[in-house]
C-alpha positions in Angstrom: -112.2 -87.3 -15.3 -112.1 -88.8 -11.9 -113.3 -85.7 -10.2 -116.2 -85.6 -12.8 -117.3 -89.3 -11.9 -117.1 -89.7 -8.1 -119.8 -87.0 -7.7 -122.0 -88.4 -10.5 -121.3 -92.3 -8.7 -122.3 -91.0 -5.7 -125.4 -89.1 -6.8 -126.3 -92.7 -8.5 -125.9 -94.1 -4.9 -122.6 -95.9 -5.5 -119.8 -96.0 -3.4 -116.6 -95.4 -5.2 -113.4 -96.0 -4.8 -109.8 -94.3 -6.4 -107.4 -96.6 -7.0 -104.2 -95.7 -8.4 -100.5 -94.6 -7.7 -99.7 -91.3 -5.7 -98.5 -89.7 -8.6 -101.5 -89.8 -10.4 -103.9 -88.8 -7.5 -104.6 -85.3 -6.6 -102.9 -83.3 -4.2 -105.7 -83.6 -1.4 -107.5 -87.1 -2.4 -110.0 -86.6 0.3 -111.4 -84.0 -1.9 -112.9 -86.2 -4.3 -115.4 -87.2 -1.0 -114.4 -91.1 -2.1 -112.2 -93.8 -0.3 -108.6 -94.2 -2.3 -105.9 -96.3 -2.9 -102.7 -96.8 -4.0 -103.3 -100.5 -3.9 -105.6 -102.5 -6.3 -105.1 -105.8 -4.7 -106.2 -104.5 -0.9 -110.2 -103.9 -2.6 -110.6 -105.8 -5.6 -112.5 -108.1 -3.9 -114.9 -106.0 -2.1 -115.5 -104.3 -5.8 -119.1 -105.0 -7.4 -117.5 -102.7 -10.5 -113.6 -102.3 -11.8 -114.4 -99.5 -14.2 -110.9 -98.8 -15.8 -109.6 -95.5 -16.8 -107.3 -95.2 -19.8 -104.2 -93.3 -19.0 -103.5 -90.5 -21.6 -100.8 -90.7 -23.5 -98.8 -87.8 -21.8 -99.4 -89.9 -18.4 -97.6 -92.8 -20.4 -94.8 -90.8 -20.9 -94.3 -88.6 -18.0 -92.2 -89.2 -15.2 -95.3 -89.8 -13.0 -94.6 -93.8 -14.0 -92.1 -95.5 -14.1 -93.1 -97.6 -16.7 -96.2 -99.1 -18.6 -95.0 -102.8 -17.1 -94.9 -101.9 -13.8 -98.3 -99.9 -13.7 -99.6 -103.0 -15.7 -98.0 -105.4 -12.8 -99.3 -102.8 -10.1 -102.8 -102.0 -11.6 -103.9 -104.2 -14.9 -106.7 -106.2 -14.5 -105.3 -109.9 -15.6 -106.8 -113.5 -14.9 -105.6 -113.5 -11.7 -107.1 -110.3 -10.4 -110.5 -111.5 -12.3 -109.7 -114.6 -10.2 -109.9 -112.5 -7.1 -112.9 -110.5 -7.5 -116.5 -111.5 -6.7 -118.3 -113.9 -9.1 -121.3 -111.4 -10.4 -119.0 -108.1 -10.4 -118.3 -107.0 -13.9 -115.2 -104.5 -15.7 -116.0 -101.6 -17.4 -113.6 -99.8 -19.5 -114.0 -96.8 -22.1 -112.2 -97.2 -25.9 -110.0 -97.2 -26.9 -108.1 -99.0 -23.9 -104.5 -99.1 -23.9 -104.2 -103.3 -24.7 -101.5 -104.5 -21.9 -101.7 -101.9 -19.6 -105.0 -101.0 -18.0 -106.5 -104.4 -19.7 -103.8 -107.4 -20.5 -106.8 -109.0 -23.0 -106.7 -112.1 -25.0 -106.4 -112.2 -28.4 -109.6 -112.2 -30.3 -110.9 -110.7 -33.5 -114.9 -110.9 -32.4 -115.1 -108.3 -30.1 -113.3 -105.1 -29.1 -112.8 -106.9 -25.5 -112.1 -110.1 -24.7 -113.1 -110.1 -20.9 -116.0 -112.5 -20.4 -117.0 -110.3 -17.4 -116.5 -107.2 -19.6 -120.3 -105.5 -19.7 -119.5 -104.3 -23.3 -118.8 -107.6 -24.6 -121.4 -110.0 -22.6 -123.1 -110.0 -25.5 -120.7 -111.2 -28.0 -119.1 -113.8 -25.9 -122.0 -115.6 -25.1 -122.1 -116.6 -28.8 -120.8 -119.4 -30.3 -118.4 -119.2 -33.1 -118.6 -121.3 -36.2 -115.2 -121.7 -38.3 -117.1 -123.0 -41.5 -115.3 -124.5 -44.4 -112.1 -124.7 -43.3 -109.6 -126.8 -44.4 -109.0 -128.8 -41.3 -106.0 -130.9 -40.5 -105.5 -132.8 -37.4 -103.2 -135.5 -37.2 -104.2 -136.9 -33.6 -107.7 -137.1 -34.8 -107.1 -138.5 -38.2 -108.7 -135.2 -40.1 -107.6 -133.9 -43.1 -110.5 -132.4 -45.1 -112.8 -129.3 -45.4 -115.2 -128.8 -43.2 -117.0 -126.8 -40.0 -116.0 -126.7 -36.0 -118.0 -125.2 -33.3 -116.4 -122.8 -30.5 -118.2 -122.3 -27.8 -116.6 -120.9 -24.2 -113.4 -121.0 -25.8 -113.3 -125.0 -26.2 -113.9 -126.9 -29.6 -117.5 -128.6 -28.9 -118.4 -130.0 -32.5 -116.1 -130.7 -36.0 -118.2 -131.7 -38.9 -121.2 -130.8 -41.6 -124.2 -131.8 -39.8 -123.5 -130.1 -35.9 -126.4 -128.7 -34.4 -126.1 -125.3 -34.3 -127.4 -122.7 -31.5 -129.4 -120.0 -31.7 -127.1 -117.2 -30.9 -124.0 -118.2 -33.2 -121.3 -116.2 -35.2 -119.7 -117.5 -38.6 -117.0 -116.7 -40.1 -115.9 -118.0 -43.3 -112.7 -119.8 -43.5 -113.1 -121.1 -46.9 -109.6 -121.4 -48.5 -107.6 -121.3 -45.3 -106.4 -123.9 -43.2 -107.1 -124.9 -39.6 -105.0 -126.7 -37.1 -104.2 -127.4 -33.6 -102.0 -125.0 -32.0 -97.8 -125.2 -32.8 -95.0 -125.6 -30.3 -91.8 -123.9 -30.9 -89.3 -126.1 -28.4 -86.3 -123.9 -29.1 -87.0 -119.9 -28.8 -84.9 -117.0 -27.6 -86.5 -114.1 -26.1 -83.4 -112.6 -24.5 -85.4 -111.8 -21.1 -84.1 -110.8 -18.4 -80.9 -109.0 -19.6 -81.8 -107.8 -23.4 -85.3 -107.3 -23.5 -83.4 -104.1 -26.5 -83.8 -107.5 -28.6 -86.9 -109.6 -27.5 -88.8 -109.6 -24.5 -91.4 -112.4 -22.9 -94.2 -109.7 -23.9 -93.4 -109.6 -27.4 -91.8 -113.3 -28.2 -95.4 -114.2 -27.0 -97.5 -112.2 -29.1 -95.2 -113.2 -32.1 -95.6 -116.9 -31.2 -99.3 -116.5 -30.8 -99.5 -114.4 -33.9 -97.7 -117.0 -36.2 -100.0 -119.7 -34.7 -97.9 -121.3 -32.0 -99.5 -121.9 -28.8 -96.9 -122.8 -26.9 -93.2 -122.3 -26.8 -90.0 -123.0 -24.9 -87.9 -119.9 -24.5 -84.0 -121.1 -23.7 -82.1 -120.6 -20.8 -79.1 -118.4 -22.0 -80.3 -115.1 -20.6 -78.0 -112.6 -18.7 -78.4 -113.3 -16.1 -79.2 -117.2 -17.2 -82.2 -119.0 -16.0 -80.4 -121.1 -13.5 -82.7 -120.8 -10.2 -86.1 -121.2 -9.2 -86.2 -117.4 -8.7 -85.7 -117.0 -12.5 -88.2 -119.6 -13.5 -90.5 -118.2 -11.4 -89.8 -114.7 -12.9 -90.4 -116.2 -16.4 -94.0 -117.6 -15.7 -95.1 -114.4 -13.6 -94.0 -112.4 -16.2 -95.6 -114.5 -18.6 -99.1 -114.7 -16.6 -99.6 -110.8 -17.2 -100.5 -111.8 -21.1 -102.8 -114.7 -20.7 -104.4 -116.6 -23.7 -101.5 -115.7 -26.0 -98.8 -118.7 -25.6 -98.0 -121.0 -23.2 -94.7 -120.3 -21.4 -92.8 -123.8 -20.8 -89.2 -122.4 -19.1 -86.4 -124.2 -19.7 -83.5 -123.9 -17.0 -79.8 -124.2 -17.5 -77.7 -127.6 -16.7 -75.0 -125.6 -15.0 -74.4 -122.7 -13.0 -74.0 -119.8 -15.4 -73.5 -121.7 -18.0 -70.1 -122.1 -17.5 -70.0 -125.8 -17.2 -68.4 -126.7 -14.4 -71.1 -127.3 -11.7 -74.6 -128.7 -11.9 -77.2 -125.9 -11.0 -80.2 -126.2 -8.7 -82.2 -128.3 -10.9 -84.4 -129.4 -8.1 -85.5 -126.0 -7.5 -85.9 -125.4 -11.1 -88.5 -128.3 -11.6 -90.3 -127.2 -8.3 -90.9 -123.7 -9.7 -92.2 -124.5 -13.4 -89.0 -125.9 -15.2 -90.0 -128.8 -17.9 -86.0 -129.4 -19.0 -82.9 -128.1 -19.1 -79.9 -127.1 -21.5 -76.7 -125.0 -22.0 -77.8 -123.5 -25.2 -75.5 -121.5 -26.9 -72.7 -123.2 -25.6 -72.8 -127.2 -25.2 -71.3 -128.6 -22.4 -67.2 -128.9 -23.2 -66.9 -131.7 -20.6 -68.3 -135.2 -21.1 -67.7 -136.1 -17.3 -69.7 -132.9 -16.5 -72.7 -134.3 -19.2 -72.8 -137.4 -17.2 -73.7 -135.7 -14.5 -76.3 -133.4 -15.6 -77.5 -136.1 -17.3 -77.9 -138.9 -14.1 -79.1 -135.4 -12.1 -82.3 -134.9 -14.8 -83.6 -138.5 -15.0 -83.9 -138.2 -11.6 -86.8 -135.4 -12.1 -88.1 -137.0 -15.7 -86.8 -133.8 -17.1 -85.3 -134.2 -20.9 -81.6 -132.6 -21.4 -81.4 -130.6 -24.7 -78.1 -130.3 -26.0 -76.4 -127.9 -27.7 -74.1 -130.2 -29.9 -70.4 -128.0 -30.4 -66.9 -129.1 -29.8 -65.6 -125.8 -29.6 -61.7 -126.8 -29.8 -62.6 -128.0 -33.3 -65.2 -125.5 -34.8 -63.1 -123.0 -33.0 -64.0 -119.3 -34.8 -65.7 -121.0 -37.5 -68.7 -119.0 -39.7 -69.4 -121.3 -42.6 -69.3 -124.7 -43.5 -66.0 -126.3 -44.2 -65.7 -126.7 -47.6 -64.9 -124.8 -51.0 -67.2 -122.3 -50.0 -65.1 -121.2 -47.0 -62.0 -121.8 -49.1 -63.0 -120.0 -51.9 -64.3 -116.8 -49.6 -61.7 -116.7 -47.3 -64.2 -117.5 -44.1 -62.7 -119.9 -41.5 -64.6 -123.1 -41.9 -66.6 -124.7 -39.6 -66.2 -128.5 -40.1 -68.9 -131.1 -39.4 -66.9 -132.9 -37.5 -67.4 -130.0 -34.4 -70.8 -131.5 -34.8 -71.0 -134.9 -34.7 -68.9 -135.9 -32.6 -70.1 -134.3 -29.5 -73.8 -135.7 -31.1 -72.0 -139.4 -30.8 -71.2 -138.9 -27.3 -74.0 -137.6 -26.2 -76.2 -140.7 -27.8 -73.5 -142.6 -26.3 -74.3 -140.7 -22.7 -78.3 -141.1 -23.1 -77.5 -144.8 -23.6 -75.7 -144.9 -20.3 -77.9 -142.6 -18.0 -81.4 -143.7 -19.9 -81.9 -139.8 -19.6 -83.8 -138.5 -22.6 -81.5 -136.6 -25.2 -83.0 -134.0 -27.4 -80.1 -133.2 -29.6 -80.8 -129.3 -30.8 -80.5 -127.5 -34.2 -78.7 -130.6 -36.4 -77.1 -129.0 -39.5 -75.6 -132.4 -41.1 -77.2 -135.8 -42.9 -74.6 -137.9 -40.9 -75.9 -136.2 -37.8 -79.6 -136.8 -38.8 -78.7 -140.8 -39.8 -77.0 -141.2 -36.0 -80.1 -140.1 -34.2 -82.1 -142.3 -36.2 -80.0 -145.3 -35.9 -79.8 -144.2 -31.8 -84.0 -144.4 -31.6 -84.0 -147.8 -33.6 -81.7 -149.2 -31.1 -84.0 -147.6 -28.4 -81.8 -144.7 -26.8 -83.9 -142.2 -25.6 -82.8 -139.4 -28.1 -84.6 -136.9 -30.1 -83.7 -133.9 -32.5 -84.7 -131.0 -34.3 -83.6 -128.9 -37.4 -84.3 -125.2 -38.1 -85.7 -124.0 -41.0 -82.6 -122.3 -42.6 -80.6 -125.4 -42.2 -83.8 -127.3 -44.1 -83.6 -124.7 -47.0 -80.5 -123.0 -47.4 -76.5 -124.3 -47.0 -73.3 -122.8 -47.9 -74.0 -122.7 -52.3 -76.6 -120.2 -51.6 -73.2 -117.9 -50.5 -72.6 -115.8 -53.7 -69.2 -115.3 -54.5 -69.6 -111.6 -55.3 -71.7 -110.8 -52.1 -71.0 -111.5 -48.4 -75.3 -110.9 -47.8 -75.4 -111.1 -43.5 -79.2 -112.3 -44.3 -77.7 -115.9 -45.2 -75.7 -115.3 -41.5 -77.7 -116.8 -38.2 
């Protein structure tokens, strides 16, 4: 295709340009009587028009590339790139378009293209969007009722029955379905770097965005762990090549490793993008080392979350302590491995005045101690996952062993 469109460029009076990797260019690009390039960065901002090329399917799995993220990384047009190219130049892509490689697009159901400099989609994003009849509910605002809201540019202009509405203006009927301000998951795994087999940043992101949840914090217990600025800094690049999906607020680890012995490089964490830190997964064994961690965060205003487990007491433990695990033969897990590492760090958050954001409770006693800690003013917070809201050890059948009740 490219040899087909220089000549007809040039007849039109353009000046192209190739851009791509070696692999993909012909043997002898001066043939093709245009300028190339292997690197997109070098003339994007020189470029009145990025006209994209999909990349066949056979390309996409041929050894020409090493893979679609790094030709993304290398040649995708992201916000960034847009960033660097002229004001008035526009993109121009055929369709289908492979979504995340040549474009890394928001998600949006108007238009085949969400690129406000796209020449295919001017049109459409110019328009406003009306959401109309949707059950709205916004807490911060005080709204909990049905009725309309105005998009326009991305941004929420107008909620109400009576907004003045412009000329150009899309509606789409949300009658029956509710509306509210974007989620945040504070405790998500997305196993990258080191098992992206399970999740990666990519896909955690579109599933976030997906379920509705606009931002989310992705824990530190990779492999290797995010315990550097390098990592964090890995994270949110990575992250930047899928923009408009989710938020990406890193988390970094309290000790090297996780191991729990010495603090890591908080410091450097916080400089590069880290909003707190944790040892997920594990909890840290030694309350000495928890002060520490502890003093070192307040110092940066960055909360601890902590993974509340006394290991030498729940020890192999799979199930709840009780007749359940009695009656199954499962090693129990008492709630005791819980709650007492929960009372020492209130106890810790007391001391340091670091804020404690105890993770994943499982137990009523453990819920009652973090609300007694707030009344008494410790700075201590808490969460509870949805299988530990709904479900608990009775819902383990004595004839079945099902690993869907197992998390």
């Amino acid at each position: 295709m490219v040899g087909s469109l220089v000549p007809l460029l040039k007849i039109m009076g353009a000046e192209p340009i190739v851009i791509g990797p070696p692999t993909l260019m012909p043997a002898r690009p001066d043939i093709l009587g245009a300028r190339c390039s292997n690197t997109l960065d070098d003339v994007l901002p020189e470029l009145d028009v990025v006209y994209m090329l999909r990349i066949q399917k056979e390309r996409l799995e041929s050894a020409a590339l090493p893979s679609l993220r790094e030709y993304a990384m290398l040649y995708g047009i992201n916000l960034a790139r847009m960033d660097a190219m002229k004001n008035e130049a526009i993109i121009m892509h055929p369709g289908p378009i492979n979504r995340g490689v040549e474009l890394s697009t928001r998600s949006i159901r108007v238009s085949p293209c969400a690129w406000p400099s796209c020449i295919c989609c001017l049109e459409v994003r110019a328009m406003a969007l009306l959401l109309k009849d949707a059950h709205v509910i916004d807490p911060q605002n005080g709204i909990d009722e049905v009725t309309d809201v105005l998009v326009r540019d991305g941004l929420v202009v107008a909620v109400g029955t009576d907004i003045e509405l412009p000329e150009k203006l899309l509606v789409k009927d949300c009658a029956g379905k509710y509306l509210i301000p974007g989620m945040v998951d504070v405790h998500v795994h997305f196993r990258d770097p080191g098992q992206e087999y399970k999740e990666d940043l990519i896909t955690g992101m579109r599933a976030a965005a997906h379920g509705g949840f606009t931002g989310v914090v992705p824990m530190a217990n990779t492999k290797p762990a995010i315990d550097t600025g390098a990592m964090v800094e890995y994270l949110l690049e990575k992250a930047a090549w899928e923009p408009g999906r989710t938020r990406i607020y890193p988390l970094g680890a309290c000790t090297k490793g996780f191991a729990g012995k010495e603090l890591a490089e908080m410091g450097d964490m916080v400089a590069a993008g880290a909003v707190a830190f944790s040892d997920d997964g594990h909890g840290i064994q030694d309350g000495g080392m928890m002060r520490q961690v502890l003093d070192y965060a307040k110092m940066f205003g960055a909360p601890v979350l902590s993974h509340c487990q006394m290991e030498d007491i729940v020890g192999a433990g799979v199930v709840n302590e009780g007749v359940v695990s009695t009656r199954l033969g499962l090693t129990g897990w008492p709630a005791a491995g819980e709650e007492t590492q929960i009372a020492r760090d209130i106890e810790l958050a007391r001391l340091t005045g670091c804020h404690v954001h105890i993770q994943h409770l499982t137990t009523a006693r453990a819920v009652d101690m973090v609300a007694r800690a707030k009344a008494e003013g410790v700075p201590v917070t808490c969460e509870v996952t949805p299988h530990h809201l709904f479900l608990n050890e009775d819902d383990i059948k004595a004839d079945s062993y099902s690993t869907n009740l197992k998390m």
